[in-house]
C-alpha positions, 0 to 999 in steps of 0.5 A: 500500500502506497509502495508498502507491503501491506500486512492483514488489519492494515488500516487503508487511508484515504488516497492510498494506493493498493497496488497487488502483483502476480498471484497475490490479492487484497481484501477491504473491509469497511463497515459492517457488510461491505468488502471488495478484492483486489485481485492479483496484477491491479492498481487502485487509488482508494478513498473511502470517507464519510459520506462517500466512496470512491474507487479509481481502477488504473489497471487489473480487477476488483470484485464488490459487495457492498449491501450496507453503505450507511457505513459511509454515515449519510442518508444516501451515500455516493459510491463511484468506481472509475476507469479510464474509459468508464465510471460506475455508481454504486447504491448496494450491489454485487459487481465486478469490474476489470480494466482490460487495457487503456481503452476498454473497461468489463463491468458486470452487475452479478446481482443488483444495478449500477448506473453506468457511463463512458469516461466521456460522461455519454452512454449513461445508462442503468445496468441491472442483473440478477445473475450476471449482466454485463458490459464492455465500454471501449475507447474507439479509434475516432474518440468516441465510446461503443458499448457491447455485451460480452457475457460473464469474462473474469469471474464466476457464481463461486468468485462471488459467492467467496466474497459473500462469505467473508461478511457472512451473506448470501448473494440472492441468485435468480432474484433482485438483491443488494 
């Protein structure tokens, strides 16, 4: 963290920088039910303070569950993951999002909705899943955005489903959830 080896009970400052390397992955816990990992080969910037939350992802992949955001200490928490190519706000929900390269961005709402739109503030729209919805935003050539369905990439029920079990929850698979 911050060009530290990080140690388990680390506490993550806002700003830090969590940085994980081959083979390797990263826990975060914040609240009572929220927790997301880093996963091997990713670089983040984290800043997680009262009122709201904010990821930037700079390169690899993190797996979320966020179910009790009150933890951030207001009414209607602000919770944001950003990319290079898109950006992503959060109300509660289990999602995975990976920067694939500098110009295209895999998102997947596995059970609840994110709102969702390219780096260019375009494209916005809702995405919602009950088992696994997905989306690739990608920089195009002449500077414009495309967004496709790529299907599940990356991750899987039993990736998710670990996550849960490290807060002691049950994702609702089938049905509206988080």
């Amino acid at each position: 963290m911050n060009g530290e080896p990080a140690a388990i009970g680390d506490t993550v400052v806002p700003g830090a920088t969590v940085a994980t390397e081959e083979g390797a992955y990263c826990e975060i816990l914040f609240g009572v039910k929220n927790i997301f990992r880093v996963l091997e080969n990713t670089v983040a910037i984290i800043r997680l303070e009262k009122g709201r939350g904010n990821i930037q992802v700079d390169k690899g992949a993190i797996a979320f569950l966020l179910t009790r955001l009150s933890a951030l200490e207001v009414e209607k928490p602000e919770f944001l993951v950003e990319t290079p190519s898109a950006a992503f706000g959060v109300r509660g929900t289990a999602f995975f999002v990976a920067v694939e390269n500098t110009v295209s961005t895999y998102v997947c709402a596995c059970n609840g909705e994110l709102q969702v739109e390219d780096a260019a503030g375009a494209n916005s729209q809702k995405l919602a899943g009950v088992r696994h919805k997905a989306l690739r935003i990608a920089r195009t050539a002449s500077g414009g955005y495309q967004v496709s369905s790529p299907g599940l990439l990356y991750h899987d029920d039993d990736d998710m489903d670990s996550l849960a079990d490290r807060i002691d929850e049950t994702i609702p698979w089938g049905r509206p959830g988080y």
